[in-house]
VEXKOL-522805 format. One record per residue (C-alpha): residue in three letters; x, y, z. Coordinates in steps of 0.001 Angstrom, whole numbers, plus 500000, padded with zeros to 6 digits. Example, Ala and Ser with C-alpha at 12.3 -4.5 7.8 and 13.67 -1.06 7.14 Angstrom:
VEXKOL-522805
ALA512300495500507800 SER513670498940507140 
//
This chain:
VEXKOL-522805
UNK510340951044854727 UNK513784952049853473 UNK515056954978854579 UNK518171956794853316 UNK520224958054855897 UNK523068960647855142 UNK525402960009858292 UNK527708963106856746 UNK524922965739856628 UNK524716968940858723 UNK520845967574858981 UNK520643965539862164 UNK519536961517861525 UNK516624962186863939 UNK515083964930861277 UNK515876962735858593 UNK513927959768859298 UNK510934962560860697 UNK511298964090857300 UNK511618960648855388 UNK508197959422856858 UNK505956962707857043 UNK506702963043852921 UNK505617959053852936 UNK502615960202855301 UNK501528963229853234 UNK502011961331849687 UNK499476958993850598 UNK502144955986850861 UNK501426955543854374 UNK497970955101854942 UNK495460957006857788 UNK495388953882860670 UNK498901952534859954 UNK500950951050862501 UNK504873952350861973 UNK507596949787863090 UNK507909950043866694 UNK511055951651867889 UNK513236948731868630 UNK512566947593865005 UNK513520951233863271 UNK516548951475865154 UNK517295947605864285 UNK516551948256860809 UNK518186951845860113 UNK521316950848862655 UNK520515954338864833 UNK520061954620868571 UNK516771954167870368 UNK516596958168871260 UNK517112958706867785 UNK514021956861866748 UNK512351958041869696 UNK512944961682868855 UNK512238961553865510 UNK508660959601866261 UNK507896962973868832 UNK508499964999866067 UNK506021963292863764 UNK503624963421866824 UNK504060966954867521 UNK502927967882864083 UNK499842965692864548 UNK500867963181861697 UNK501058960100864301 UNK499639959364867482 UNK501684957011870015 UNK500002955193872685 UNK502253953318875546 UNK502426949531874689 UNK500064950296871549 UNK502740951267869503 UNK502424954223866878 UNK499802955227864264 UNK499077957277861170 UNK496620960129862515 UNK493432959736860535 UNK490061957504859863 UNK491162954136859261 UNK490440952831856200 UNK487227950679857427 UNK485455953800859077 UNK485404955601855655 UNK482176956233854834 UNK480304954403852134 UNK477392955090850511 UNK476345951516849165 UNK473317951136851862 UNK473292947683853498 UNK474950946127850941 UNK477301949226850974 UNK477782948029854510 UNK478953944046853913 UNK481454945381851875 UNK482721947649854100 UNK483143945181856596 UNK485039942848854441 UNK487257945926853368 UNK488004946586856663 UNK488553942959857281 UNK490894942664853829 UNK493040945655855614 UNK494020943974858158 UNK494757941054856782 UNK497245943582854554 UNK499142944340857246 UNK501940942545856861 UNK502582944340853320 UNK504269946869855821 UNK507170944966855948 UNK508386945210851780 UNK510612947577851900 UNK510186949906849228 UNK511886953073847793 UNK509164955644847004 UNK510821958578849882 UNK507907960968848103 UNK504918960624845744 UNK502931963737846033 UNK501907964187842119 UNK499436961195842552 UNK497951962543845463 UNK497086966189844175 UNK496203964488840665 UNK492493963811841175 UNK489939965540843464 UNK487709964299845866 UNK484175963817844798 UNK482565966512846499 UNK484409969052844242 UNK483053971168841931 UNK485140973703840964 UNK488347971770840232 UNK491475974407840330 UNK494452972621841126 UNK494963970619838371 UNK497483972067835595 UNK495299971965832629 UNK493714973216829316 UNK489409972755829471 UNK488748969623827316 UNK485920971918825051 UNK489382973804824119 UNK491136970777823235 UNK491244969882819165 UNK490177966154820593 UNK487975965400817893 UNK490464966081815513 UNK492771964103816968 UNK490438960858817373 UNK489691961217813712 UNK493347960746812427 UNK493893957963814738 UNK490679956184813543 UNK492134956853809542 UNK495547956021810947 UNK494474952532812288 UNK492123951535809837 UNK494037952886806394 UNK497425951784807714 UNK496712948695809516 UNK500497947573808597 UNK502221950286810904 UNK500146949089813476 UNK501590945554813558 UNK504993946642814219 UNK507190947842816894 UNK508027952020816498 UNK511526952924817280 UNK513130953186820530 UNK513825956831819456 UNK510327958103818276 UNK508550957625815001 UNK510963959491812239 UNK508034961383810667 UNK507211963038813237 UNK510678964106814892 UNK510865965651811199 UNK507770967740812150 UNK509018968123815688 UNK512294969883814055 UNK510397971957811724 UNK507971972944814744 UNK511140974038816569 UNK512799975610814170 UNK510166978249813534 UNK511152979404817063 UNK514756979447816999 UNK515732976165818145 UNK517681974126815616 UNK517418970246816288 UNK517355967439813402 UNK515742964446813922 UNK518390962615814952 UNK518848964808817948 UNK515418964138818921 UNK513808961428821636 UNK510198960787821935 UNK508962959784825329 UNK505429959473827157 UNK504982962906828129 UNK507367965055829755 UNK507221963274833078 UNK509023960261831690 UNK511247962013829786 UNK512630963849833076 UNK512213960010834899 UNK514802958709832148 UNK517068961960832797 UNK517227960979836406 UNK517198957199836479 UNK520254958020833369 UNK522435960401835317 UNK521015960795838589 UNK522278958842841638 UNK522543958563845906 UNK524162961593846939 UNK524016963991843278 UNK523641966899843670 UNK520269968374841969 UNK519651971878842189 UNK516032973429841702 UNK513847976347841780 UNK512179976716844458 UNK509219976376844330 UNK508888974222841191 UNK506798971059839414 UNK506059968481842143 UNK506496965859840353 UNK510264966594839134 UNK510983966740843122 UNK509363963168843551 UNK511478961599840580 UNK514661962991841533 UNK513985962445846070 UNK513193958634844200 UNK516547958985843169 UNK518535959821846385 UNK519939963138844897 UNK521222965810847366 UNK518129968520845969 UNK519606971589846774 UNK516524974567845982 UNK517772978181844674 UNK514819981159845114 UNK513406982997842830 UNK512533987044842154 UNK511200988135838920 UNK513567987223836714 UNK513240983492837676 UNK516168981553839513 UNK518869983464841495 UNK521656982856839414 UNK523590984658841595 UNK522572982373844909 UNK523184979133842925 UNK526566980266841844 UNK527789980590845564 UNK526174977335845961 UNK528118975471843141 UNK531218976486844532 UNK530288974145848076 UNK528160971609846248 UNK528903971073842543 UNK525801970382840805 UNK525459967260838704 UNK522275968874837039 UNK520325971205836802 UNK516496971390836815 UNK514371974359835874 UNK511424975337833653 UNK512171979077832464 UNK509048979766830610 UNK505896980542832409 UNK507399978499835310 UNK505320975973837130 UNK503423976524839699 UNK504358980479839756 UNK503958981876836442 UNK507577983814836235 UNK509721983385833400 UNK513545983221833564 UNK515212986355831561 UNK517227985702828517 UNK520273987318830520 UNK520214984767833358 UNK519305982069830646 UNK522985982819829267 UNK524217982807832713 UNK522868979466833748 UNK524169977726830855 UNK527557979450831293 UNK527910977720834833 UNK526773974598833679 UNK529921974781830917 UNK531816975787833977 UNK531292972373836127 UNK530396970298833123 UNK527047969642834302 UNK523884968776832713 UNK520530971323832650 UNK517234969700831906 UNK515189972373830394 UNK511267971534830942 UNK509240973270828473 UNK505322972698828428 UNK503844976520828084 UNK506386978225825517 UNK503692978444823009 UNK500985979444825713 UNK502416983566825420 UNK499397985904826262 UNK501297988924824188 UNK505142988636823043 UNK506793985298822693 UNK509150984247825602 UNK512995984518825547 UNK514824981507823331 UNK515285978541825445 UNK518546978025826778 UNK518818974752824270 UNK519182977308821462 UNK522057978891823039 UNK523915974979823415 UNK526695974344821517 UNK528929971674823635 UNK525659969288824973 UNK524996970727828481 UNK521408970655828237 UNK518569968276827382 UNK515167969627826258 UNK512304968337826740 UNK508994969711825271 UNK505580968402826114 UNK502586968564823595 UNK499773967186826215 UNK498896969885827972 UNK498373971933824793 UNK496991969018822359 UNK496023966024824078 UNK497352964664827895 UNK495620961168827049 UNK498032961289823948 UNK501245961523826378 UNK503361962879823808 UNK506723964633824102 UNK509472965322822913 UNK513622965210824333 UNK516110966916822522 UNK520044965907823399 UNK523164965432821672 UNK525807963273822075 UNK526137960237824516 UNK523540961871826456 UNK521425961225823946 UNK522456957792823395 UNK522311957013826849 UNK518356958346826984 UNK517607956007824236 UNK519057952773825396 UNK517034954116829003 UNK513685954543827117 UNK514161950697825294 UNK514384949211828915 UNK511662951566830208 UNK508696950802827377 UNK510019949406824098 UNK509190952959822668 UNK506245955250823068 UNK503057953900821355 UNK503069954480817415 UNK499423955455817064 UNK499619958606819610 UNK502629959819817814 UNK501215959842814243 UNK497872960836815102 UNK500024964257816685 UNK502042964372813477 UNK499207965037811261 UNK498044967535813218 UNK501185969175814077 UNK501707969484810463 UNK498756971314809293 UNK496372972614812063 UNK498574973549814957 UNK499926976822814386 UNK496309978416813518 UNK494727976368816703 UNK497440977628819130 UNK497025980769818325 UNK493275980657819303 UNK493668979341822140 UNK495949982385823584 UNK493516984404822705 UNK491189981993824925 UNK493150981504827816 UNK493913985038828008 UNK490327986021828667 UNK490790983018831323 UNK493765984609833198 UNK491478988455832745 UNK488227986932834487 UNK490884985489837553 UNK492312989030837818 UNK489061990542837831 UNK487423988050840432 UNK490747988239842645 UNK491079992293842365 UNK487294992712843760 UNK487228989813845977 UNK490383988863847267 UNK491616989611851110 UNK494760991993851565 UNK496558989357852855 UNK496657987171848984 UNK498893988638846952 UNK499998987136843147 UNK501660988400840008 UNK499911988021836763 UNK501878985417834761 UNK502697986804830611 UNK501951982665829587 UNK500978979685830602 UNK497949977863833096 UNK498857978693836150 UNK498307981522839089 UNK500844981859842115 UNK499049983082845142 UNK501278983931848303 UNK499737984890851656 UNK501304986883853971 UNK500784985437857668 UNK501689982120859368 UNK498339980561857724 UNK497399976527858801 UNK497491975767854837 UNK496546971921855538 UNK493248973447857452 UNK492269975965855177 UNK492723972943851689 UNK490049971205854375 UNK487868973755854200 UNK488524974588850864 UNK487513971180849557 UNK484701971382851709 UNK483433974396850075 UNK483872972741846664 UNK487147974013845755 UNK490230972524845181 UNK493560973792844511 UNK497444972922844869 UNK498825973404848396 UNK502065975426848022 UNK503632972290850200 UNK503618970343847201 UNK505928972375845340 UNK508853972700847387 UNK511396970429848875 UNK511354969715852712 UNK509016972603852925 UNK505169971570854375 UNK502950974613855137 UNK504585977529853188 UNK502006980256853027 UNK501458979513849640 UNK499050977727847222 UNK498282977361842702 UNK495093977861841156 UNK495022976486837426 UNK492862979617835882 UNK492787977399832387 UNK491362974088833528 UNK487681974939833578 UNK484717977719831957 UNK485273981279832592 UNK482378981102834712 UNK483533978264836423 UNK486281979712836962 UNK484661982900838525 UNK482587981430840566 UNK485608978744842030 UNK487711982109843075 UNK484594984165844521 UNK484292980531847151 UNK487425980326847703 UNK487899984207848347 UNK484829983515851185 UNK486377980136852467 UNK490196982459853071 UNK488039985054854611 UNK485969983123857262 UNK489355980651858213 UNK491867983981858425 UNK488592984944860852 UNK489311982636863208 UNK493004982742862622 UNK493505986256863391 UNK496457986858865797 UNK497287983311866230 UNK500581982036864821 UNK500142978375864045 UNK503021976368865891 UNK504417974498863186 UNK507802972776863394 UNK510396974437860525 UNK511448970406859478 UNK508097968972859020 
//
């Protein structure tokens, strides 16, 4: 595995390699039953001493994520892949001998190096089978969804037009709809022509071509913290120096990341100020001025994530900071899947200049362009039945984020504690104790309930007290009955953990 060392850093190389391989662990890149490298190998490969390798291997042990056995060599804690259960019957059971047989024949895949540091977004995407109430994933209900709608004009788009669907789109996005993208802006402050405009497969490849653009080894990336897991695995992918700034109730401390900038000038910035995933706040329009003012000050770049702007329970939110750009510090990027269609993965990036240019010459040698059918099927319907439908659904997810308040209010322990978010899908709840978070999303998932482990969301950080509930993703009685369980599953496990502080080791 490659591992990228930072010989400079005040971090020791010991806690770095722990670090590197307990975020490979945890993603799911290293699997349950894996043999790591023996030590003599690491410290061949990564050029480090033997006690370095040693150490950082009894740090990975002490948090139970390997087990070491004298002339066994060292293994990924968990079932191996051949003792899973399967519930084929007998014929169930040839197969899972000849999967277990196929894994070990695998085995020598371990030695292609690859560069994937972290990949936790595809391991929180899906939940296990035995799930029924399904909270962690950041979503809009599919009955709430104008999907119909959307099918239809693809099915008159393909069939009426057959012509445009013989052809390559542009690089940049279909014209017609950046043209409805700009009006759709427009209407909320933000003046972008279409020539300003980049369409890319959903926001997470438009913040992928942002980092693979402008992000290298050693950048320095600054980011709320806590904040969308999968920004932090595209720009760790990357190599960047992630540097995290806190957050109160205005959103990020601008006044923390300005003594930061002065040590460690920031190449970009990352943050989503509106209804902020995973904890709901929303960044004021003062410290929205203030953020762009120090990226003018160190002529960095801001990427501005913007999913949930139009998901406002009662006022709209503050203008984005894009609207407030003048000189090309920041790059925009707002999503249309969560609210319309995420099998549509469309969104849109809005830069100027050379950073624009540069985007688009990324996106031709990342896909060709986005596909043509998504993007005028969403045109259509941006056009003419979005404004009336988005308004609806506030109204819907609203009653959504009441029926969570009202479940957590009567049923919660003392020890959750959250803040009602004024937008968006998503409920931050914080407990206060040293809680075994890994133990109680066990039991959780047990129970039936999923939900995002807090871990996920920060950088370097892997039990904060701390986990997301998505209050938008299923029925209000769904939803009800997901938070009543999972109220019961925190109160038996804080039971048994009552006056015991979990050791834990503050790197892992």
């Amino acid at each position: 595995m490659h591992i990228e060392l930072k010989r400079g850093s005040s971090t020791k190389l010991y806690v770095q390699i722990a670090l590197t391989i307990a975020d490979r662990i945890r993603s799911g890149l290293i699997e349950p039953g894996t043999r790591l490298p023996s030590v003599r190998k690491m410290t061949a490969n990564l050029g480090v001493s033997l006690v370095t390798v040693t150490k950082a291997y009894a740090e990975l042990e002490a948090v139970q994520l390997i087990r070491c056995s004298q002339g066994k060599g060292c293994y990924v804690t968990g079932k191996e892949p051949s003792a899973l259960t399967n519930p084929m019957g007998d014929e169930g059971g040839v197969h899972r001998k000849a999967s277990g047989d196929s894994g070990a024949a695998l085995n020598w895949q371990m030695t292609l190096v690859d560069y994937l540091p972290r990949a936790q977004l595809w391991r929180h995407f899906d939940a296990s089978p035995q799930v029924r109430y399904e909270l962690h994933m950041s979503a809009i209900q599919p009955e709430l969804l104008p999907t119909r709608d959307i099918i239809d004009s693809a099915y008159h788009l393909s069939s009426d037009h057959t012509e445009r669907m013989a052809a390559y789109g542009s690089f940049q996005g279909d014209w017609e709809l950046r043209q409805a993208f700009a009006s759709h802006f427009a209407a909320r402050g933000l003046q972008v022509t279409p020539e300003r405009m980049l369409i890319t497969s959903g926001a997470q490849q438009g913040i992928d071509l942002v980092a693979r653009t402008f992000v290298g080894p050693g950048d320095v990336v600054y980011m709320e913290a806590p904040t969308y897991t999968g920004a932090i695995d595209v720009f760790t992918s990357r190599g960047a120096k992630i540097i995290t700034v806190p957050m109160d109730d205005e959103g990020m401390r601008i006044d923390l990341l300005t003594r930061l900038c002065d040590t460690y000038p920031p190449k970009l910035i990352y943050t989503i100020p509106t209804y902020h995933n995973p904890t709901g706040v929303t960044m004021s329009a003062r410290r929205r001025a203030q953020l762009l003012n120090i990226a003018q000050s160190y002529h960095c770049l801001i990427l501005e994530d913007d999913p949930f702007a139009d998901l406002y329970f009662r006022e709209p939110p503050p203008a984005s900071i894009k609207s407030m750009d003048h000189a090309g510090h920041v790059v925009y990027i707002k999503s249309f899947s969560k609210v319309l269609s995420p099998g549509c993965r469309v969104a849109c990036a809005a830069a100027d200049g050379s950073v624009l240019t540069r985007l688009v010459a990324a996106k031709s040698t990342a896909d060709l362009g986005s596909p043509l059918l998504t993007q005028k099927a969403l045109q259509t319907y941006i056009q003419h039945q979005y404004e009336p439908y988005v308004n609806e659904l506030r109204e819907k997810l609203y009653a959504r984020l009441c029926a969570a308040s009202e479940v957590l209010e009567k049923h919660a322990a003392k020890e959750m504690h959250w803040r009602l978010p004024e937008g968006g899908l998503n409920l931050w709840l914080e407990l206060q104790g040293n809680f075994d978070m890994h133990e109680l999303h066990r039991q959780s998932l047990a129970a039936g309930v999923s939900f995002l482990p807090g871990s996920a969301c920060f950088v370097g950080e892997s039990d904060t007290s701390s986990l997301r509930i998505c209050f938008t993703v299923t029925s209000e009685e769904s939803l009800r009955q997901g938070l009543i369980t999972l109220c019961s599953v925190f109160e038996k496990f804080n039971s048994h953990q009552a006056g015991a502080a979990a050791d834990r080791l503050p790197l892992i």
